[in-house]
C-alpha positions as CSV (number, residue, x, y, z in Angstrom):
1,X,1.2,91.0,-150.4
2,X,0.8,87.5,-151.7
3,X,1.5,84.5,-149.2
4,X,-0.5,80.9,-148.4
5,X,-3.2,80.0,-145.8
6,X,-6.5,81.3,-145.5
7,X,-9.3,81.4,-142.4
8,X,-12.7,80.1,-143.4
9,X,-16.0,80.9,-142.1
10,X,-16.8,84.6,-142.6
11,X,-20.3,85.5,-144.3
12,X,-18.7,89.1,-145.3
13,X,-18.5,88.8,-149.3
14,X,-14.6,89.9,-150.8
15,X,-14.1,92.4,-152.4
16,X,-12.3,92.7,-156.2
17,X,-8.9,92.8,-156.4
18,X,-7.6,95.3,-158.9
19,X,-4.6,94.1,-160.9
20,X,-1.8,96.2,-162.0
21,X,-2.6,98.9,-164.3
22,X,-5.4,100.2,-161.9
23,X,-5.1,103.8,-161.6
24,X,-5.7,103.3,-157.9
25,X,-2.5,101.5,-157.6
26,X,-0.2,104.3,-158.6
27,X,-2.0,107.1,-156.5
28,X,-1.1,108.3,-153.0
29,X,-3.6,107.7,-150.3
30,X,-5.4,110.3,-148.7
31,X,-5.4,110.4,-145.2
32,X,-8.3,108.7,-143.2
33,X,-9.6,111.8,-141.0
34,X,-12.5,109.9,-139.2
35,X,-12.6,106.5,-138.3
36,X,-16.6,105.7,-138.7
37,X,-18.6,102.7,-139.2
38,X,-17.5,102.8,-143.2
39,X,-13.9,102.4,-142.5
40,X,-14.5,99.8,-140.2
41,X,-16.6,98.1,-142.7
42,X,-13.9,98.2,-145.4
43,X,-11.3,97.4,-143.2
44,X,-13.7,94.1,-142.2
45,X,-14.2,93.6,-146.0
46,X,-10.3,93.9,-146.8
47,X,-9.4,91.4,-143.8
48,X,-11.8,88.8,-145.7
49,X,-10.4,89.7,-149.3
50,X,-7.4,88.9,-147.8
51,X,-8.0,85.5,-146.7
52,X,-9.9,84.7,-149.9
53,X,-6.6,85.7,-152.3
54,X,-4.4,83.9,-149.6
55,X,-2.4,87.1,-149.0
56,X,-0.9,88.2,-146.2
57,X,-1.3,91.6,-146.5
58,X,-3.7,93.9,-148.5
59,X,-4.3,97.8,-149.1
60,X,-7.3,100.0,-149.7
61,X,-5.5,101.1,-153.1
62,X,-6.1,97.1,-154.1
63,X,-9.4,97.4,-153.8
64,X,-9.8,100.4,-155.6
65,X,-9.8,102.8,-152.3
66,X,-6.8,105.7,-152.5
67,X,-7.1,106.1,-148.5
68,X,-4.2,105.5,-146.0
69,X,-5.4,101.8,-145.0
70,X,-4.6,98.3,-144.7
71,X,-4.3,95.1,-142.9
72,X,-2.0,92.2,-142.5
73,X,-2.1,88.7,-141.7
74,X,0.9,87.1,-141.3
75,X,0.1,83.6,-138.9
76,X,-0.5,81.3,-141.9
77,X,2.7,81.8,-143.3
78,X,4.8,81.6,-139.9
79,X,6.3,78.1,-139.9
80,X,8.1,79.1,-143.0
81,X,8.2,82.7,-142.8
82,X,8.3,83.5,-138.8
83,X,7.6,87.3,-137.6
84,X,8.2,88.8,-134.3
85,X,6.8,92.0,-132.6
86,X,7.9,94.6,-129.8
87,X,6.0,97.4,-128.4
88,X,8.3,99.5,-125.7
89,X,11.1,96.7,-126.3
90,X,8.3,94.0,-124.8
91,X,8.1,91.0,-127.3
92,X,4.3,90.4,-128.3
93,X,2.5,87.1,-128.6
94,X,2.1,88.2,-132.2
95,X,-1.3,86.1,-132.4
96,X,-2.1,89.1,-130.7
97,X,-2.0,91.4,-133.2
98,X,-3.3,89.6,-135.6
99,X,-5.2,90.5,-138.1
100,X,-3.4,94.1,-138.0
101,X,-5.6,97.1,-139.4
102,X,-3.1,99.9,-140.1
103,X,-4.7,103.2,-140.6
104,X,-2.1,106.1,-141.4
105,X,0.6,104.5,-140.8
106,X,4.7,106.0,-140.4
107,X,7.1,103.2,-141.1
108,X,10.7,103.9,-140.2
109,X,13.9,101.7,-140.4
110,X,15.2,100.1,-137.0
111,X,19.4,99.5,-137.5
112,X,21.0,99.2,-140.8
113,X,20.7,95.3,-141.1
114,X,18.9,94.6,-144.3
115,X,17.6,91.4,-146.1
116,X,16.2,89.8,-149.5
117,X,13.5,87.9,-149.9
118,X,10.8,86.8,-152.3
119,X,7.7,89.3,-152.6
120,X,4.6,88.9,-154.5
121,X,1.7,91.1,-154.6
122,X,-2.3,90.0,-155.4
123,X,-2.5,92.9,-158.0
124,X,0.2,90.9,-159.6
125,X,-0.9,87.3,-159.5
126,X,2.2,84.9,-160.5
127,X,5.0,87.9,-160.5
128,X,7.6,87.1,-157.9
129,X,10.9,88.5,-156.8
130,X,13.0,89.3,-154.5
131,X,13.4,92.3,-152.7
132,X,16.2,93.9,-150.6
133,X,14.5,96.0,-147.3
134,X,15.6,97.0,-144.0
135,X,15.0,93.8,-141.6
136,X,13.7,95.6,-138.9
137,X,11.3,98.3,-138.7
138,X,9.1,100.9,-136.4
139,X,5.2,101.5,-137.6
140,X,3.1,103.8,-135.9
141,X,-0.4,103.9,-136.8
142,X,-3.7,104.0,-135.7
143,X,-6.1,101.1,-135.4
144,X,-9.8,100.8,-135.5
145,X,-10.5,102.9,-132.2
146,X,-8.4,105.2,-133.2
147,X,-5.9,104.6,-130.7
148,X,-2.4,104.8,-131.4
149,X,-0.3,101.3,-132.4
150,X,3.7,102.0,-132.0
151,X,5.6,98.9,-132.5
152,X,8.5,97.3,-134.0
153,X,8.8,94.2,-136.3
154,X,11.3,91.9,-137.6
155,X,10.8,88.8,-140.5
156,X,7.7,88.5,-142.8
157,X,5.4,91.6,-140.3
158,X,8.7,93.8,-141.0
159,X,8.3,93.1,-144.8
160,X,4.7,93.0,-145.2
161,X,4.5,96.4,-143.4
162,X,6.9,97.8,-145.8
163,X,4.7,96.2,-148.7
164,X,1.7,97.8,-147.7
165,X,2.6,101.1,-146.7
166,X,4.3,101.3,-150.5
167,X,1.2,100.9,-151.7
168,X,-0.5,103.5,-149.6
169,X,1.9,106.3,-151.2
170,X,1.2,104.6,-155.2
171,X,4.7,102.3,-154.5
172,X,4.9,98.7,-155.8
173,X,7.2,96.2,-155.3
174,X,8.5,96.2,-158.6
175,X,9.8,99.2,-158.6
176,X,12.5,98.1,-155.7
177,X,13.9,96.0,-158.7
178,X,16.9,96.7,-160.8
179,X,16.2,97.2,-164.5
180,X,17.4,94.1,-165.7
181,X,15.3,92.4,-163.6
182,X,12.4,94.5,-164.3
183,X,12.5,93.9,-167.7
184,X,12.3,90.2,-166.9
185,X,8.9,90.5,-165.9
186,X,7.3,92.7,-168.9
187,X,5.9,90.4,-170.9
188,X,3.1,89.6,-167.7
189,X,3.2,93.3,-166.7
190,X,1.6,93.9,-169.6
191,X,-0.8,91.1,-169.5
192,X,-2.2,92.7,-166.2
193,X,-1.8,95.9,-167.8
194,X,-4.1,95.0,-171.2
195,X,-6.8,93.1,-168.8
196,X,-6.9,96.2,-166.5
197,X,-7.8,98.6,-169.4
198,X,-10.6,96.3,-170.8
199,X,-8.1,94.7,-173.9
């Protein structure tokens, strides 16, 4: 998920981003079974791609990984977009959490309350919209220890942990739009498209 801010300093080189047309993108992500040194390597590598594309969110499927994986970042954008976090009805110091490494994760709708808001993906540099989602939500995953995270999130977390886990079952955002809207954005769509296949 696309958003603004990045952190500096990391000697880990990013990773390619694929853009839209990627096979990888439209796959469902197999399941990560063990948690060993090369998950915890991609998942460093992501975190850094991340904060290079000044995105606030990124999957494995973006870099050209069909495994049940990502990691969010949601602090730059908080002044404008603010996020707040619960674990056993206990708000978090979301700083906290942050960067979040979701391995497997289960999203789930919390209450019926839903919202719209602008989305953008880094597959999809430029395309924006916006998207209706539940506003609150539960994730359970695990994280790098391969403990279990259970929490709850409301505001820009809530939305870029929906983002991501579409993209961990071959979901993109654009496919939450009406047709009409849809059709708004072909002429780029296809752009990505042509540069994916080498045109």
């Amino acid at each position: 998920m696309s958003s603004r801010g990045k952190k500096q300093g990391s000697k880990i080189k990013p990773l390619e981003v694929v853009k839209y047309g990627h096979p990888a993108l439209r796959s469902k992500g197999r399941k990560v079974e063990k948690i060993d040194d090369s998950i915890r390597s991609l998942a460093e590598e992501m975190i850094v791609t991340m904060y290079e594309e000044d995105g606030c969110g990124l999957a494995a499927h973006q870099v050209g990984r069909s495994i049940q994986l990502a990691v969010i970042d949601v602090m730059a954008a908080f002044e404008d977009r603010p996020s707040r976090a619960w674990i056993e009805g206990r708000e978090l110091e979301l700083e906290s959490l942050m960067p979040l490494v979701m391995i497997n994760p289960e999203i789930y709708p919390v209450g019926d309350e839903k919202s719209t808001e602008v989305e953008g993906c880094l597959s999809m540099p430029g395309l924006h919209d916006e998207i209706e989602r539940p506003s609150r939500v539960r994730v359970v995953c695990q994280d790098l220890d391969g403990q279990t995270l259970d929490f709850e999130a409301e505001g820009l977390l809530s939305r870029a942990a929906q983002h991501e886990v579409d993209h961990l079952h071959g979901i993109l955002f654009i496919d939450h739009l009406p047709a009409e809207s849809l059709q708004e954005h072909q002429s780029l769509l296809r752009k990505f498209q042509a540069k994916s296949l080498g045109f």
